[in-house]
N, C-alpha and C positions, 0 to 999 in steps of 0.2 A: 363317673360316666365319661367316655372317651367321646372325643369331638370327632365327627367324618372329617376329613385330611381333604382339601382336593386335591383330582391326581393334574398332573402335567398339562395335559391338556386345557383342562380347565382355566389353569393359573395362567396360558399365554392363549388369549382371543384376540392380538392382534392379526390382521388378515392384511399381505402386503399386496400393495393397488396390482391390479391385472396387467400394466403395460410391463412388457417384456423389451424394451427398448425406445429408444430414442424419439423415434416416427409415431409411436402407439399412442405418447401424447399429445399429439394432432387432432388423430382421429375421432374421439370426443366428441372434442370440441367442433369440429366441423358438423360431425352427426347433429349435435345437443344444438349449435348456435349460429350457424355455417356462417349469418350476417353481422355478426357482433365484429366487434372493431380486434385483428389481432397484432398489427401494426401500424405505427403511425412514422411515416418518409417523407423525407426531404424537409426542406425549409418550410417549402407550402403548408406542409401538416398533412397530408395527404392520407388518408386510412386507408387498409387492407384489411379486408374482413377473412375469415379464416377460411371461407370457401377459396376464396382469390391466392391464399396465401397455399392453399393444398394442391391447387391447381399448378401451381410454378413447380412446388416442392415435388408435385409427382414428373412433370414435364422434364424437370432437370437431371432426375432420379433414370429417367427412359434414356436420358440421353448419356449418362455415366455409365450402364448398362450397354449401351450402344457401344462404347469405345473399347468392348471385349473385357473389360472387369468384371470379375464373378465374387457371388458372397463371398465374401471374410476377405476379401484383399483391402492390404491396406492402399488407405491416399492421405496426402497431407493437403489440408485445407488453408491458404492462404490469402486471407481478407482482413480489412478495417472490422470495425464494429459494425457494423451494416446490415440493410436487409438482405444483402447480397448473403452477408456470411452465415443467418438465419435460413436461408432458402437453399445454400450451400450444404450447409449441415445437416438440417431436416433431409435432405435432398439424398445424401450419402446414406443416412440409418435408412431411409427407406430401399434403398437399395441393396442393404443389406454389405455398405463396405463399414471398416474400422476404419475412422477417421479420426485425425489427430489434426486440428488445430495449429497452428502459426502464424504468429506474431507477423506482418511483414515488415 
């Protein structure tokens, strides 16, 4: 008696996550938790909840857009480790530039 085969489909059910970039995993989180802690700054310890942290991300985003950049151009991003370079980053995928990272 011959065994049903599965076909292709069947055999791969992995489903890959819906963010289509960088910024999309933000937005989640902000939806799902807006008040949960998504950074913690300075010496103080000071928390950024991810509302706070979207609020920058989109502000800095308007103002990269402002300086006549259009999707897909690139910029190089140059920060420490920092909330800067987080806010920096998010900041550019929302805007829709390719950003490249550097060391300073």
């Amino acid at each position: 008696m011959a065994r049903p085969t599965a076909t292709s489909h069947e055999e791969n059910r992995y489903q890959p996550p819906a963010a289509t970039g960088l910024a999309d995993l933000l937005d989640p989180q902000v939806r799902d938790r807006p008040d949960a802690r998504a950074l913690v700054i300075t010496a103080d310890r000071i928390r950024v909840s991810y509302h706070c942290l979207a609020a920058m991300v989109d502000d800095v985003a308007d103002r990269l857009r402002g300086t006549g950049l259009h999707r897909g151009d690139p910029v190089g991003l140059v920060s420490a480790n920092n909330a800067e370079f987080i806010v920096g980053l998010f900041a550019s995928a929302r805007a829709g530039l390719v950003v490249a990272p550097m060391d300073p």
